[in-house]
N, C-alpha and C positions, 0 to 999 in steps of 0.2 A: 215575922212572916210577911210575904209579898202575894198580891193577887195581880190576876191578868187576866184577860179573856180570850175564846179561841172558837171560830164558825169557822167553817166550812166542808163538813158534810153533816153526816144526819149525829146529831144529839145524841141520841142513844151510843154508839160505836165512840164519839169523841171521847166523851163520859167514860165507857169502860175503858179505852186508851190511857186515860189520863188516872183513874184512881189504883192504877194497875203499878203507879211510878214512887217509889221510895222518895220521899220528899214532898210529896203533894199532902196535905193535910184537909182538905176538903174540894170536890167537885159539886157544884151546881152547876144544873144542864136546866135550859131551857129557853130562853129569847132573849138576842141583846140587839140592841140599837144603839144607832153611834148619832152623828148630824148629820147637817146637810141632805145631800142626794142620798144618805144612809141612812136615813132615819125610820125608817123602814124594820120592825124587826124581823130578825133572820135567824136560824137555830143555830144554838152557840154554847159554852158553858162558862161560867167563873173559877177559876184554879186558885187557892190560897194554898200555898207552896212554901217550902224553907229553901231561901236560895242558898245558904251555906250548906245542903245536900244537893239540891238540883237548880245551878242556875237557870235564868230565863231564855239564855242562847241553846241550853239542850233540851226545853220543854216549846220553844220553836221549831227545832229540826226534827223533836220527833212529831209535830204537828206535819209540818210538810209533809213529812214521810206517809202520812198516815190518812191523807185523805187528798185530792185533784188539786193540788195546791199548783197545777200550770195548766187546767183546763178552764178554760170558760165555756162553758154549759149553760143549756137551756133555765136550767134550775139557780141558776147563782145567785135570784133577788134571797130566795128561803133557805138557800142554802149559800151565805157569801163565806168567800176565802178572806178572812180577818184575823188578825193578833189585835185585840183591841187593850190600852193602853190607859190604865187606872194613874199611874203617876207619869206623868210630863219626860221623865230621864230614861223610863222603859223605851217612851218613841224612838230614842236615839240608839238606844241597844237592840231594841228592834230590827230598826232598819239594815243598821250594821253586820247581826247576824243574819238578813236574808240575802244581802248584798254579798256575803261571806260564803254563805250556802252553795247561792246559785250555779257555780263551779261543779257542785255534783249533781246537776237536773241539766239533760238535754234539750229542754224547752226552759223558755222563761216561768218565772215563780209569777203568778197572778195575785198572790197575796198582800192581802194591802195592810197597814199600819194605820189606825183607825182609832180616835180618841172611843171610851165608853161613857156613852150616853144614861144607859134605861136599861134593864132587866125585870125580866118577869120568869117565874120558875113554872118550867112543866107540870101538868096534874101530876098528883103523886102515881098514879097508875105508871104514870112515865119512869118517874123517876127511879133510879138504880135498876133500870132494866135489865142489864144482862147481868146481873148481882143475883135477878129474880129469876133468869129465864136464859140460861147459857144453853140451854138442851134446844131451844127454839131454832125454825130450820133458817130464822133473819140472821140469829148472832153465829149460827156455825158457818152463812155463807159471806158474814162482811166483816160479823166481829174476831173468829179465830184468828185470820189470816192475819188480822192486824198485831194482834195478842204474839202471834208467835214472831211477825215481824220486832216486834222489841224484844222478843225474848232471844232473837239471835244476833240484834244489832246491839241493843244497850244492856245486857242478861248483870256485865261483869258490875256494871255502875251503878243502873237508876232502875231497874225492875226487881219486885218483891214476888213472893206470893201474898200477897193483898186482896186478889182477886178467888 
C-alpha cells in the first residue's frame, strides 16, 4: 500500500471523489500541513491506495480534474491546490505527471508538490459525508457532478460502486 495527500477544494467532495476509486483502500479527510510558507493547515485528505490497481499518475489526474486545479482564488490559504508527498520518489512522479498533464488544461495547473507535514482529522460529524448525506442540496450541486465526471472519464478502469 502507498499513501498520498490531496487539497484543493472542500474535503467533503474530495473525500467522496476519492473513496468512489477501486484501488483506494482508505480516505481520511480533513487538515494537512506541509512547511514553510505552507504551514498553515488547509483542507485536504490522506489516500492509502494499491498502486498495483491505481497508480499515483491516475489518482493525480483525476485530482485535477476534479477540483480549480489552474485557479488561484480568493480562498486558496483553506483551500490550497496540493499533492502532498508522504515518500520523497512520489515528489518526482508528481511533478512528472503534472508536467505530463498540463497538455490537456488550457490554463496553467496551479498545483503544487508539497512535502506532508501534520494532519488532523475532521469532527466525525464531517466525516464520510456524502456516504451520509448524498440526498443533501451541497452534494447534488458539487458532489454529483464530480461522481459522474469519473464515471464517464475513468468508468472502464478505476471507478466502482463503492459509493
Amino acid at each position: 500500500m502507498a499513501k498520498t495527500g490531496f487539497g484543493g477544494g472542500c474535503h467533503w467532495c474530495t473525500e467522496a471523489v476519492f473513496q468512489s476509486l477501486k484501488g483506494v483502500v482508505e480516505v481520511e479527510q480533513g487538515y494537512i500541513a506541509s512547511d514553510g510558507e505552507y504551514s498553515a493547515f488547509s483542507e485536504g485528505i490522506i489516500v492509502t491506495y494499491d498502486p498495483e490497481i491505481i497508480p499515483l499518475e491516475t489518482l493525480i489526474e483525476i485530482h485535477l480534474l476534479t477540483h480549480k486545479s489552474t485557479s488561484s482564488h480568493s480562498f486558496r490559504e483553506k483551500y490550497r491546490s496540493a499533492v502532498y508527498f508522504l515518500n520523497p520518489k512520489d515528489a518526482e512522479k508528481s511533478e512528472e505527471a503534472i508536467s505530463k498533464l498540463q497538455k490537456d488544461f488550457k490554463k496553467k495547473i496551479i498545483t503544487q508538490i508539497l512535502p506532508y507535514k501534520n494532519f488532523k482529522a475532521s469532527r466525525d460529524s464531517l466525516q464520510d459525508y456524502y456516504l451520509k448525506n448524498p440526498e443533501k442540496p451541497f452534494c447534488k450541486k458539487y458532489i454529483h457532478p464530480k461522481l459522474q465526471l469519473l464515471q464517464r472519464e475513468f468508468s472502464n478502469d478505476f471507478t466502482g460502486n463503492k459509493l
